[in-house]
N, C-alpha and C positions, 0 to 999 in steps of 0.2 A: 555620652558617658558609657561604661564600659563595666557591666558588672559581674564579678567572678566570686562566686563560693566555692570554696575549697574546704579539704583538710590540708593543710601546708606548717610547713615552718619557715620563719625569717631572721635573718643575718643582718644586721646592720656594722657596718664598719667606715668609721670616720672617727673625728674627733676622740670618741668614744664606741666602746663596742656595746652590742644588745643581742641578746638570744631570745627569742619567741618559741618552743617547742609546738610540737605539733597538737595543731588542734584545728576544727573546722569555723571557718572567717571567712567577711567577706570581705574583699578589693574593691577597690573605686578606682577607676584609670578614667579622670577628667579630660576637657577637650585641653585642657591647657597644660597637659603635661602630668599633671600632678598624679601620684598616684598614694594611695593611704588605707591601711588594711584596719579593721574594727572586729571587736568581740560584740556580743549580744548583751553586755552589763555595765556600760559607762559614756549613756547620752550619747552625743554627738561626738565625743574626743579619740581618736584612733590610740591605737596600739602605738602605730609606727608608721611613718610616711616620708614621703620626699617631693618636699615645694621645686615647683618649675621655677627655673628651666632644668629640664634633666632628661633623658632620654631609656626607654624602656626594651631591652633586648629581652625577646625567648628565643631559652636556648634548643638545639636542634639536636639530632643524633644523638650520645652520648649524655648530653648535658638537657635533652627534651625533658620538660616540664620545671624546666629552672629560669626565674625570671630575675631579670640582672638591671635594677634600674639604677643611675649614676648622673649624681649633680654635674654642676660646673667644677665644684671643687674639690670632684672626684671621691665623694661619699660614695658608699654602694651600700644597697637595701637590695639584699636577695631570696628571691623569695621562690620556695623550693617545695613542688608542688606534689602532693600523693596520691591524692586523687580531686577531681573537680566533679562537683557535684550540680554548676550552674554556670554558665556562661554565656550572659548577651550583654547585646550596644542597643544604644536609645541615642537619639537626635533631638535633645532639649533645648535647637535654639539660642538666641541671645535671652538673657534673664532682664526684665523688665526694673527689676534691682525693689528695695522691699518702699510700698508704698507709704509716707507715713500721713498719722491721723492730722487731725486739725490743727490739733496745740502745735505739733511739731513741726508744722509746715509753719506755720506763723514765728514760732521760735527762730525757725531756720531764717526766712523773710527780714525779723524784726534785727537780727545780730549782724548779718549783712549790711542793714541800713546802718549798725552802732557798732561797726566792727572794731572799736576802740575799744569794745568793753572789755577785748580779751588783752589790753596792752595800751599803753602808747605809741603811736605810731604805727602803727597794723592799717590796711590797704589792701582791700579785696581786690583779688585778682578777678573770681565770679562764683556763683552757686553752681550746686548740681555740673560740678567737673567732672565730667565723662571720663568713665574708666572700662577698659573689657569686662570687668565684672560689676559693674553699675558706679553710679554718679556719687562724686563723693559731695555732702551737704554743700559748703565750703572749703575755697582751698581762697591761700590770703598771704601775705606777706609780713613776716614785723619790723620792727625798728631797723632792724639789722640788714632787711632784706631776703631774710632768709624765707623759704617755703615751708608752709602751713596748713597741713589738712584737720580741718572741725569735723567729727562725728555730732551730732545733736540728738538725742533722745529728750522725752519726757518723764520717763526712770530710767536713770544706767545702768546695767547691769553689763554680765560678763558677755553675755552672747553682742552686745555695744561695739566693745572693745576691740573683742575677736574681729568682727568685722572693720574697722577700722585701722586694725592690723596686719589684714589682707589688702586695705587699698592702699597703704604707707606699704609693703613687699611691693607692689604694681609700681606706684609713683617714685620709688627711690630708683629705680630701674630708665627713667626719663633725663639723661646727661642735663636737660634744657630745666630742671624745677629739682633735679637732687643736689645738695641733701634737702628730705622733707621730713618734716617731724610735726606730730600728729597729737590733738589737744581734743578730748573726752566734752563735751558738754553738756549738762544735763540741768533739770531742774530737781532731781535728786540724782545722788550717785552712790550706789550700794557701797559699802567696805570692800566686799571680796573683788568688785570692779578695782576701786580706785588701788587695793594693794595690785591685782594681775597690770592695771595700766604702768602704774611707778613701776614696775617690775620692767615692763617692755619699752619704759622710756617715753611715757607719753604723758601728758601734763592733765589737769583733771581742771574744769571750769564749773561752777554749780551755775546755773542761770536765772534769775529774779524774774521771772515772767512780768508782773507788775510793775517793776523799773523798766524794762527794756520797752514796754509800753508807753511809759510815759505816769504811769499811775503813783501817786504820793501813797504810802504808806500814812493809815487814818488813826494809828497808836499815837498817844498824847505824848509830845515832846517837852522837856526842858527848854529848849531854842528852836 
């Protein structure tokens, strides 16, 4: 990883256009391409970025201190630099991908064994499907055939989603499992989750811990 402080300005031109004036930011140029520049007042969310695959020119001579980076589909994020204030790389390796606690592993375990619960006719391909940026929980089939990747939390939230948004960008890129479409699981699922997931096309599951168990609910019934 590849980290750059600057004062700079950046250009976006695709789709739509974006102006960033000049202020001092820092860049991320990931091992996988990516690159995505951030202020100091909004978490983890950048400014403006550009998902790999894409490719990163600095410019030389004339054009020295201009950085030109350009998708497949010929986006350009340029990024036009005044002064640098910081510039180093770090070797972080393959990421280990995030551990999860007890409940979540067991969730993950018990919905594999009931993979029905998300559908009928759904047929797990296998857990923990390896991806360059870590394993996704399950990945599975439904009725239709089609590919399926499960995120599983024990609360969903946004930063959930996000992540399972990254491994649907990876898995849609495999000719052999795309198209894949991607299904939230949780045993709570925040609002501001389940609106950003419907937004990006992804389906939301809440998960009964105690059903998938096996466990009868002990409320007095009618029948």
């Amino acid at each position: 990883m590849r980290l750059v402080i600057a004062r700079c300005s950046v250009d976006y031109a695709g789709r739509l256009t974006a102006h960033l004036p000049s202020a001092p930011r820092l860049i991320l140029v990931k091992a996988d391409g990516s690159v995505s520049i951030h202020a100091d007042d909004r978490a983890y969310k950048p400014l403006n970025w550009m998902s790999p695959p894409c490719t990163l020119k600095e410019g030389t001579g004339d054009e020295e201190g201009v950085w030109t980076v350009i998708n497949k589909a010929g986006e350009k994020l340029i990024i036009t630099m005044e002064e640098v204030l910081h510039d180093s790389s770090h070797e972080l390796g393959v990421d280990p991908g995030l551990i999860k606690d007890g409940v979540e592993a067991h969730l993950q375990e018990l919905l594999a064994d009931r993979i029905e619960t998300l559908g009928e006719g759904y047929t797990l391909i296998r857990r923990e499907y390896m991806t360059a940026i870590g394993p996704v929980d399950i990945l599975c089939r439904d009725a239709e055939g089609a590919t399926v990747a499960v995120e599983i939390k024990r609360r969903g939230e946004i930063d959930g989603v996000e992540q399972l948004t990254r491994y649907l960008e990876l898995l849609n890129r495999d000719p052999h499992l795309a198209p894949v479409r991607g299904i939230f699981a949780a045993q709570e699922i925040k609002p501001q989750a389940r609106v950003l997931a419907t937004d990006r096309g992804i389906g939301c599951q809440v998960l009964d811990y105690d059903a998938l168990r096996g466990i009868e609910d002990d409320k007095l019934r009618l029948f």
